[in-house]
VMD Tcl script that builds the backbone (N, CA, C; Angstrom):
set m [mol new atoms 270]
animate dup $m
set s [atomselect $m all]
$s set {name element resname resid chain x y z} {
  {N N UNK 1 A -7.100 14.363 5.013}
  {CA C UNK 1 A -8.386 13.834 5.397}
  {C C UNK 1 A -9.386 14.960 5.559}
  {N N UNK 2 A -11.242 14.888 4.995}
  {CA C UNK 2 A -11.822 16.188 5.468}
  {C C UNK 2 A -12.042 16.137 6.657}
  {N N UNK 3 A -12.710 16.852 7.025}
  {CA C UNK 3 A -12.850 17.577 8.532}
  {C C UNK 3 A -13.899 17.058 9.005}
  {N N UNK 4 A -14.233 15.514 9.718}
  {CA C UNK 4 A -15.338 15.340 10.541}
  {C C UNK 4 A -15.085 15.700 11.599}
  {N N UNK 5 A -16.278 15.749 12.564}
  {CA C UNK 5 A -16.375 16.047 13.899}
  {C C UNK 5 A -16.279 14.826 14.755}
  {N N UNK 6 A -15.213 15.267 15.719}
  {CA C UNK 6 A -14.941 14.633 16.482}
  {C C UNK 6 A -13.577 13.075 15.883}
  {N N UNK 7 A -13.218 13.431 14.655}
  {CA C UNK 7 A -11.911 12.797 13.845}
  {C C UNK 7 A -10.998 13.463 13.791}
  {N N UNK 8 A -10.501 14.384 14.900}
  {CA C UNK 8 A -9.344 14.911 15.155}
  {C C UNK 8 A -7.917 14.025 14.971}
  {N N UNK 9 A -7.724 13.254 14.480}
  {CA C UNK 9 A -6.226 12.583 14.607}
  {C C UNK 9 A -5.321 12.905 15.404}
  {N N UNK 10 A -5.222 14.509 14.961}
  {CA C UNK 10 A -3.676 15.120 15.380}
  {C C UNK 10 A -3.911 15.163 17.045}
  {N N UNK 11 A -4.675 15.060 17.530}
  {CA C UNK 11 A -4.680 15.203 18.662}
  {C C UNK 11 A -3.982 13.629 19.803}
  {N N UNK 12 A -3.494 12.896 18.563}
  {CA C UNK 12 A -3.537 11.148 18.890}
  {C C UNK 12 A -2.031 10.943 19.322}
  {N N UNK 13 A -1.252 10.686 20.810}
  {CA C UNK 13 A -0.057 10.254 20.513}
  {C C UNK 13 A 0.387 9.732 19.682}
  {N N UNK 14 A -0.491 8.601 18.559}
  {CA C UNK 14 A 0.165 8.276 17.609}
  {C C UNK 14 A 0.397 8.946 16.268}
  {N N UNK 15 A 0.179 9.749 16.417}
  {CA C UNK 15 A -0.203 11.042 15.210}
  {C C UNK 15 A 1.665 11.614 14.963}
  {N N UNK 16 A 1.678 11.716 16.574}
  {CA C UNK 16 A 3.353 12.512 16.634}
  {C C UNK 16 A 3.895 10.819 15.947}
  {N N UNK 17 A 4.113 10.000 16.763}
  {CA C UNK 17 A 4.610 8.784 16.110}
  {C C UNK 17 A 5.180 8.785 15.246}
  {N N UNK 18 A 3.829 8.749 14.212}
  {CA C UNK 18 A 3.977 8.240 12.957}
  {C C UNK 18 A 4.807 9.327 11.817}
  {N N UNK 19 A 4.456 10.770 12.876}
  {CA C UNK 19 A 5.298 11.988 12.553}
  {C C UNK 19 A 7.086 11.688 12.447}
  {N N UNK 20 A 7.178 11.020 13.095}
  {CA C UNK 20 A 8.892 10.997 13.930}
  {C C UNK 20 A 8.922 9.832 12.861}
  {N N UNK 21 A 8.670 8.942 12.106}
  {CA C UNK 21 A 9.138 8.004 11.477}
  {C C UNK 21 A 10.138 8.544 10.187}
  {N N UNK 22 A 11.083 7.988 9.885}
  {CA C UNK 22 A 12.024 8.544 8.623}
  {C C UNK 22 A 11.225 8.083 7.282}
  {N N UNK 23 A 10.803 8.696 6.117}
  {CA C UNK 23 A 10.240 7.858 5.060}
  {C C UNK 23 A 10.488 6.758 5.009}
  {N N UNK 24 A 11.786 6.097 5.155}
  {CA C UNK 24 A 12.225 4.506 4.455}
  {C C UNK 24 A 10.996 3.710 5.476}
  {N N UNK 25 A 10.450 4.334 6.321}
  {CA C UNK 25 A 9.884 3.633 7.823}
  {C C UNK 25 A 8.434 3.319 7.688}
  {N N UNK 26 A 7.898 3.962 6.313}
  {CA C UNK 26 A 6.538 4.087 6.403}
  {C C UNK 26 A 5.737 3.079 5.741}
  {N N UNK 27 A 6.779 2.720 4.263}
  {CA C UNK 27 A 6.575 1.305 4.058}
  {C C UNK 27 A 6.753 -0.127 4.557}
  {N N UNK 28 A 7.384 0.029 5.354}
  {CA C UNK 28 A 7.413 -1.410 6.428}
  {C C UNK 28 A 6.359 -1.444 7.861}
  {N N UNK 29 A 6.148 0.061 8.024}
  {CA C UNK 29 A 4.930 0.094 9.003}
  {C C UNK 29 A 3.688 -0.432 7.817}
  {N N UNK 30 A 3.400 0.252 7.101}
  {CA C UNK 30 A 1.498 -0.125 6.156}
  {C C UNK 30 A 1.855 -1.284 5.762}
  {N N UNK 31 A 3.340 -2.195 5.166}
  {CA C UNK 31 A 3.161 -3.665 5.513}
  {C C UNK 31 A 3.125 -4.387 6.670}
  {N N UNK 32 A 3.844 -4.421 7.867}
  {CA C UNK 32 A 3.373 -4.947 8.631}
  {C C UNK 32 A 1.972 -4.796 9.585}
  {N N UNK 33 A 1.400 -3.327 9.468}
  {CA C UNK 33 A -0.001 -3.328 9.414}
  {C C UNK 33 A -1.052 -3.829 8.530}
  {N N UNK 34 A -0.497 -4.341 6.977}
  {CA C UNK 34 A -1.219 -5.092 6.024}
  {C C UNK 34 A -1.304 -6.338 6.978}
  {N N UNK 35 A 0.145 -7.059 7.014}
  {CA C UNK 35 A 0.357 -8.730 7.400}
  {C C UNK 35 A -0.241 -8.600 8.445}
  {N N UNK 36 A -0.641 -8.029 9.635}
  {CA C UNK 36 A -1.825 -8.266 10.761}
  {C C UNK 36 A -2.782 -8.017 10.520}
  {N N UNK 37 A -3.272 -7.098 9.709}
  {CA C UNK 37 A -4.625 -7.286 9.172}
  {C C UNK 37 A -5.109 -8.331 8.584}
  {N N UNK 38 A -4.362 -8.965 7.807}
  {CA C UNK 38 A -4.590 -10.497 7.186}
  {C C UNK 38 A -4.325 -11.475 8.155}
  {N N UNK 39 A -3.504 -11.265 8.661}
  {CA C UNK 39 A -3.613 -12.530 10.150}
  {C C UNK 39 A -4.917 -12.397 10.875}
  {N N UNK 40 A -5.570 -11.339 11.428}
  {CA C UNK 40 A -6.883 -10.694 11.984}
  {C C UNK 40 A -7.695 -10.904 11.304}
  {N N UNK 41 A -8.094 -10.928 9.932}
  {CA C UNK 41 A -9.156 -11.936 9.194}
  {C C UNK 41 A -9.067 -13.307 9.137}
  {N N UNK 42 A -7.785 -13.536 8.638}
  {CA C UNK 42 A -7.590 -15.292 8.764}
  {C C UNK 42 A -7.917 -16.035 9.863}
  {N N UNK 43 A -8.157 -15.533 10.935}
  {CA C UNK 43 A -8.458 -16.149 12.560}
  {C C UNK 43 A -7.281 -16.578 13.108}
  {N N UNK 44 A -6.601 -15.944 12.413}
  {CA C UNK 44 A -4.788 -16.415 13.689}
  {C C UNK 44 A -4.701 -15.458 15.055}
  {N N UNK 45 A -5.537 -14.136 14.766}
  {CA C UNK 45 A -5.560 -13.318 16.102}
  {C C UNK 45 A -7.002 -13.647 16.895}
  {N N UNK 46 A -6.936 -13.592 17.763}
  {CA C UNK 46 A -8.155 -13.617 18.439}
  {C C UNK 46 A -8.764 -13.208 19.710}
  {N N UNK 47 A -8.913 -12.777 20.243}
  {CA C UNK 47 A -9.721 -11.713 21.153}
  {C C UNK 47 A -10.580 -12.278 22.283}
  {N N UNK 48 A -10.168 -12.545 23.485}
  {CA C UNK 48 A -10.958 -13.481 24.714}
  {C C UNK 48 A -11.378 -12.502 25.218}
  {N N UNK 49 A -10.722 -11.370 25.594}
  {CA C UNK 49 A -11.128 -10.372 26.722}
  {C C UNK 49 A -12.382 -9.247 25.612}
  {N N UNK 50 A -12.952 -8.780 26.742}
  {CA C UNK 50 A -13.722 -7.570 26.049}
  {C C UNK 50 A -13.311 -6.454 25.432}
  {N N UNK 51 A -12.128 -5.960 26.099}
  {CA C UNK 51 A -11.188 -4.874 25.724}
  {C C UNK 51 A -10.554 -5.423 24.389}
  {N N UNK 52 A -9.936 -6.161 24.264}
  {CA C UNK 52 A -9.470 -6.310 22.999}
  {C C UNK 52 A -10.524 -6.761 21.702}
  {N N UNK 53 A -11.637 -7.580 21.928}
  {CA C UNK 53 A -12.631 -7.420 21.106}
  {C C UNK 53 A -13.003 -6.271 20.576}
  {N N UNK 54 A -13.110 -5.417 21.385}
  {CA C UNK 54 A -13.363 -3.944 20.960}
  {C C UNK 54 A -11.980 -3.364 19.937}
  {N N UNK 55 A -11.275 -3.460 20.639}
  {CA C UNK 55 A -9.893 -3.329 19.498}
  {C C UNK 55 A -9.935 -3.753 18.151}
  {N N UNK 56 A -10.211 -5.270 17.994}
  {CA C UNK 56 A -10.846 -5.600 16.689}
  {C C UNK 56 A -11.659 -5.191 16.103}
  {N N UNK 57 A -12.983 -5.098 16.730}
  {CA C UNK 57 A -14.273 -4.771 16.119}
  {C C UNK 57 A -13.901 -2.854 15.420}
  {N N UNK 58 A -13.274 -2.791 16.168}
  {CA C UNK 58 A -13.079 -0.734 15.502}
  {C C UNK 58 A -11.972 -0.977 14.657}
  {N N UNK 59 A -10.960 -1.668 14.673}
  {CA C UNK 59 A -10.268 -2.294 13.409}
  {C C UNK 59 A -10.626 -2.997 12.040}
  {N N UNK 60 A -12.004 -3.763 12.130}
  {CA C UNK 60 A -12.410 -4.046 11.111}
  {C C UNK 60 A -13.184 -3.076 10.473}
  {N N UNK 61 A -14.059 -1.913 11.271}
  {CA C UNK 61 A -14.790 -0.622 10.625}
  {C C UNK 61 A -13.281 0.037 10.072}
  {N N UNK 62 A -12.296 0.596 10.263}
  {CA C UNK 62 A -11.227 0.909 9.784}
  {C C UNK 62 A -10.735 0.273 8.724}
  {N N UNK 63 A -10.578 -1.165 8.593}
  {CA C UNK 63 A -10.094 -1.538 7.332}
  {C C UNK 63 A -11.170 -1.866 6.556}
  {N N UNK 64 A -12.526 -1.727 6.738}
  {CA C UNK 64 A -13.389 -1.609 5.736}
  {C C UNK 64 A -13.668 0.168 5.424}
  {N N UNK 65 A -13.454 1.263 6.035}
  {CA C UNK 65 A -12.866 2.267 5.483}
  {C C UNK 65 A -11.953 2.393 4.489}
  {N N UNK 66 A -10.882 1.921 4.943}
  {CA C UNK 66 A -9.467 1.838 4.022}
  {C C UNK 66 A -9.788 1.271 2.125}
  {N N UNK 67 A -10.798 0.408 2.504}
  {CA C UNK 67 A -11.136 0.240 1.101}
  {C C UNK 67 A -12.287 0.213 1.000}
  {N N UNK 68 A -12.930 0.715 1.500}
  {CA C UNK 68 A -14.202 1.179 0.746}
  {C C UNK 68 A -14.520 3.166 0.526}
  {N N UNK 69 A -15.261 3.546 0.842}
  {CA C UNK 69 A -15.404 4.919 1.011}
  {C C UNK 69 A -14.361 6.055 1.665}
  {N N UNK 70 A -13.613 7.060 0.894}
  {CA C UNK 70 A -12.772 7.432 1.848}
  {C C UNK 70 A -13.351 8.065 2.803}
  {N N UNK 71 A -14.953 8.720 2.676}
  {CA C UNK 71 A -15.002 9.608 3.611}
  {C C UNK 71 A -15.485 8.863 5.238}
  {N N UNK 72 A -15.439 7.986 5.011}
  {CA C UNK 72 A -15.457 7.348 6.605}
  {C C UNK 72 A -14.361 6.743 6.903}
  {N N UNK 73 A -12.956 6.729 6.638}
  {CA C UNK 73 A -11.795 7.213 6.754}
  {C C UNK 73 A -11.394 7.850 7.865}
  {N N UNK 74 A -12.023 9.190 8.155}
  {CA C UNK 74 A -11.158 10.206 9.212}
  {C C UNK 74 A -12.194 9.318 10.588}
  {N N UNK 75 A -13.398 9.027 10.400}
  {CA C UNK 75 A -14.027 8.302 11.437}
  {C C UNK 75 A -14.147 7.284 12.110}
  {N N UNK 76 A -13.900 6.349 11.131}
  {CA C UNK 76 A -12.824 4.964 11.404}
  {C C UNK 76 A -12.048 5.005 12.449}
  {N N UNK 77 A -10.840 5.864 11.223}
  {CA C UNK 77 A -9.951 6.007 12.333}
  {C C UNK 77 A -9.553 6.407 13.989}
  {N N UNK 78 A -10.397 7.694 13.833}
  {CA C UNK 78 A -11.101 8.184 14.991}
  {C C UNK 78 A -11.042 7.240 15.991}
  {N N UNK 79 A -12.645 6.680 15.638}
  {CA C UNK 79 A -13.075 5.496 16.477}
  {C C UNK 79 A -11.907 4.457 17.040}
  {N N UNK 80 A -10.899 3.853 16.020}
  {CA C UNK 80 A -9.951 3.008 16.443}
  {C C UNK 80 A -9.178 3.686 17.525}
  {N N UNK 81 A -8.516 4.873 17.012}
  {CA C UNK 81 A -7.759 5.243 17.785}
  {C C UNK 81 A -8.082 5.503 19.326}
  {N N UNK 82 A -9.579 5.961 19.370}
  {CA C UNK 82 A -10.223 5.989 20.666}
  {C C UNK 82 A -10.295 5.144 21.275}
  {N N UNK 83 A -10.501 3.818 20.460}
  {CA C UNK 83 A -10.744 2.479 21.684}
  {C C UNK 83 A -9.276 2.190 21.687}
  {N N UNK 84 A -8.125 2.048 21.015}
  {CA C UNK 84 A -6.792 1.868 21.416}
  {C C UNK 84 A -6.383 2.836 22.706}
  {N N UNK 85 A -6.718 3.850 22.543}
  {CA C UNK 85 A -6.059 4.910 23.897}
  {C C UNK 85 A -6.908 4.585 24.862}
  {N N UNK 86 A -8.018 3.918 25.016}
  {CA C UNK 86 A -9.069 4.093 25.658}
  {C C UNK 86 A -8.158 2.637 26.500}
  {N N UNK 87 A -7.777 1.383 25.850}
  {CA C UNK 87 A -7.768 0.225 26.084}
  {C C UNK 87 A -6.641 0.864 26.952}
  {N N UNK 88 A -5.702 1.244 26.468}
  {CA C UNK 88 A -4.260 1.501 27.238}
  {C C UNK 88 A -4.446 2.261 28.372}
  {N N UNK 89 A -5.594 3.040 28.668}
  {CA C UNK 89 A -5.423 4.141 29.834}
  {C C UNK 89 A -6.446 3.379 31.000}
  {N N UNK 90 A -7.087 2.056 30.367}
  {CA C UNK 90 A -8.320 1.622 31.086}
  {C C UNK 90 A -7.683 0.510 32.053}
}
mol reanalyze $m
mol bondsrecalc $m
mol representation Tube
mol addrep $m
């Protein structure tokens, strides 16, 4: 990924995570992160509280990263990952 500011990843508990996974592990994680992403558009997930709205809303800038432009990619992500750690520590 290039180098935006303030899209540090590695700095993300989930960074080690996804580190510690064995290859066979990585394709069943980006599918079952596909199949909730498509559940999360389809309206099967849905979001009452504020905190998790926010979870979504930086999830959909992320998967409109993912396929659109890579270079908002490292910022996306960023962003998601911030409101995920943010949700868990709040």
């Amino acid at each position: 990924m290039p180098n935006t500011p303030g899209a540090d990843v590695r700095q993300s508990p989930y960074a080690s995570k996804l580190a510690s996974l064995e290859p066979e592990g990585i394709p069943a994680l980006a599918l079952a992160a596909l199949a909730l992403l498509d559940a999360i558009n389809a309206g099967k997930v849905v979001a009452t509280e504020p905190g998790s709205r926010a979870l979504l809303e930086s999830l959909y800038l992320l998967q409109d990263a993912l396929h659109g432009a890579s270079d908002a990619l490292p910022a996306a992500l960023a962003g998601f990952l911030s409101t995920v750690e943010g949700a868990s520590h709040g």
